[in-house]
C-alpha positions in Angstrom: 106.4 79.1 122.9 104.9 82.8 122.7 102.9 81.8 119.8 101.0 79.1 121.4 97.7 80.1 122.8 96.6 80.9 126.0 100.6 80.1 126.8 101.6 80.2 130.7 104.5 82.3 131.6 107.6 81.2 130.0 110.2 79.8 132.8 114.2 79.4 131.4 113.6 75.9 132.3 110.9 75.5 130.1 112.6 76.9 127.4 115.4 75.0 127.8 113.4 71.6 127.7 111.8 73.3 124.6 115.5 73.4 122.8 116.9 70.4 124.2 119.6 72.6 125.5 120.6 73.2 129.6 119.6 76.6 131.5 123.2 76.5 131.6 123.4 76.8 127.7 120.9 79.5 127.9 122.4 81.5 130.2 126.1 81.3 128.1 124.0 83.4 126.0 121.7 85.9 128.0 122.6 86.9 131.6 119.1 86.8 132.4 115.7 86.0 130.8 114.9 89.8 130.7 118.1 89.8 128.3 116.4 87.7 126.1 112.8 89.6 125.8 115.3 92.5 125.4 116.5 91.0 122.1 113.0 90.2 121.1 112.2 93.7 121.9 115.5 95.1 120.0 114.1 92.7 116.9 110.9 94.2 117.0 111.9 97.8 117.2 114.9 97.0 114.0 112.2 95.5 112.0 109.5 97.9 112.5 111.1 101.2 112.4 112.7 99.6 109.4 109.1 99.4 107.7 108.1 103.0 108.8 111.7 104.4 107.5 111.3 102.4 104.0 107.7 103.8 103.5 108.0 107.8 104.8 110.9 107.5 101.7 109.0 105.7 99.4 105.1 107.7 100.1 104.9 110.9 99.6 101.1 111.5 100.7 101.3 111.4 104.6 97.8 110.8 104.9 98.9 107.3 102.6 102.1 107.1 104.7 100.0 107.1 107.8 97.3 104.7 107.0 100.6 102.5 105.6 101.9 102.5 108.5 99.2 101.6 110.4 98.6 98.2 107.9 102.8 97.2 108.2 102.4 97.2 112.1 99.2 95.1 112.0 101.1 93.1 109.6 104.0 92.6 111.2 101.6 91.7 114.3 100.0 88.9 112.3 103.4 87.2 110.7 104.8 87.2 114.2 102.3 86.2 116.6 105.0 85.3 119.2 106.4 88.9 118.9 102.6 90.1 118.5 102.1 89.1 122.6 105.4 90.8 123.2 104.3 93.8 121.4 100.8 93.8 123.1 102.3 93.6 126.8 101.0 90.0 127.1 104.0 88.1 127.2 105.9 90.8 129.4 103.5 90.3 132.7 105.3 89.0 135.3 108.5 90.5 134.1 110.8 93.3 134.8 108.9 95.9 134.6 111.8 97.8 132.3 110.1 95.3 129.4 107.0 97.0 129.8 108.9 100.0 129.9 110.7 99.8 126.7 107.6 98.8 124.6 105.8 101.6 126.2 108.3 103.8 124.7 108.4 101.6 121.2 104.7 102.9 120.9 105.5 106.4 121.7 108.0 106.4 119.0 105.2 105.0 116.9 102.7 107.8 117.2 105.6 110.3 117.1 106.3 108.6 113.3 102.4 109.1 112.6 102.0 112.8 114.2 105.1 113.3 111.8 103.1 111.4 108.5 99.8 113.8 109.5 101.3 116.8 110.3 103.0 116.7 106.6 99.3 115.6 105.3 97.8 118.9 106.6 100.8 120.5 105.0 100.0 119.2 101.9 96.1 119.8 102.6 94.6 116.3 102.5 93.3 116.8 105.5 89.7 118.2 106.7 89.8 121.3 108.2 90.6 121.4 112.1 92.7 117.9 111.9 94.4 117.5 114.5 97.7 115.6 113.8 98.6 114.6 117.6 95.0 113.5 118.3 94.9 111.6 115.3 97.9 110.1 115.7 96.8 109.2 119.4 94.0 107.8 118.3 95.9 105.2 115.0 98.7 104.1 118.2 95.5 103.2 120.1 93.4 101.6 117.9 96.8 99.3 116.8 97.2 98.7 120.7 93.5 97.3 120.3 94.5 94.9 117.5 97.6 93.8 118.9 95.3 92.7 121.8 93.0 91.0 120.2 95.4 89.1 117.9 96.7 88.2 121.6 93.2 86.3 122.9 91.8 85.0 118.9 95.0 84.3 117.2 95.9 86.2 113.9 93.2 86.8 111.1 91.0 87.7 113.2 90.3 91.2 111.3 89.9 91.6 107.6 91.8 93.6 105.5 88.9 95.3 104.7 87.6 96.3 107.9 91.0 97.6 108.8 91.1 99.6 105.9 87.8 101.4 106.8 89.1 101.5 110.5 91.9 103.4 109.2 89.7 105.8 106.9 87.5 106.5 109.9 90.2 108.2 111.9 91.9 109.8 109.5 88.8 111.3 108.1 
C-alpha cells in the first residue's frame, strides 16, 4: 500500500481488507499501527546501516566510502519505494510523532557515518584544502533527503545514475 502513488493514509482497516485478514489478526501482531511503522523503521535502519558497515570495511578511500554511501541509500530508496515514503517522512504524517522522531534520528546517524567517511578522506588528503567534513556531510544527508522526496511525488528512476554521480562529485569537491 505505501508503494502506490499518491496513496491516502493507511487505516488498520484498510490494511486488513488488503490481506484478507481481521484488525483483530493485525493487532495479535502489533499493539498498535505505530508498532508496525516501528518495524518498518527497525527494517530500514538493519538494512541500511548494514550497507554503510559492509562498505566503510570494504573502501578504504573515505572520499569513495562517502560518495558509496550516498549511491546505496538512494539505492535502497529506489528498490523499496514503500520504505522510500517511510524514509522520506511521507508515509509518517498523521502519525505519532515518535515515527518522525526516529527517522529524524536514522538521518543523524547517517551524516554522523559520512562526517566519519570525510573526516578520514582529509586524513588521507583527498580532500581540497579547507574541506569541511561536518558541512559536507550536512550537505550529502540533505541532498539524499531531496531524493528521497522526490522519489516520493515521481516514483523511482526519476534520477540517472549519472546525474547522481556528478551530484555527488559536486559536493564533495
Amino acid at each position: 500500500m505505501l508503494e502506490e502513488p499518491g496513496a491516502e493514509r493507511i487505516t488498520t482497516a484498510a490494511l486488513a481488507q488488503r490481506l484478507q485478514v481481521s484488525e483483530a489478526a493485525l493487532y495479535r501482531h502489533f499493539a498498535s499501527k505505530a508498532q508496525m511503522f516501528e518495524a518498518l523503521i527497525e527494517f530500514i535502519e538493519h538494512s541500511v546501516f548494514g550497507l554503510i558497515n559492509q562498505i566503510t570495511q570494504q573502501q578504504e578511500s573515505g572520499v569513495l566510502q562517502a560518495a558509496c554511501i550516498v549511491q546505496a541509500l538512494l539505492g535502497f530508496a529506489e528498490k523499496n519505494a514503500g520504505l522510500c515514503r517511510v524514509m522520506a517522512g511521507d508515509a509518517l504524517v498523521g502519525e505519532h510523532a515518535r515515527l518522525q522522531l526516529r527517522m529524524n534520528q536514522f538521518f543523524s546517524r547517517v551524516e554522523a557515518a559520512l562526517r566519519q567517511s570525510l573526516k578520514l578522506a582529509v586524513e588521507q588528503g583527498g580532500t581540497a584544502t579547507g574541506f569541511d567534513p561536518a558541512q559536507r556531510a550536512q550537505l550529502l544527508a540533505i541532498y539524499v533527503c531531496g531524493c528521497l522526496l522526490q522519489f516520493t511525488r515521481s516514483g523511482p528512476g526519476g534520477l540517472a545514475a549519472t546525474s547522481v554521480e556528478r551530484a555527488i562529485g559536486i559536493l564533495l569537491a
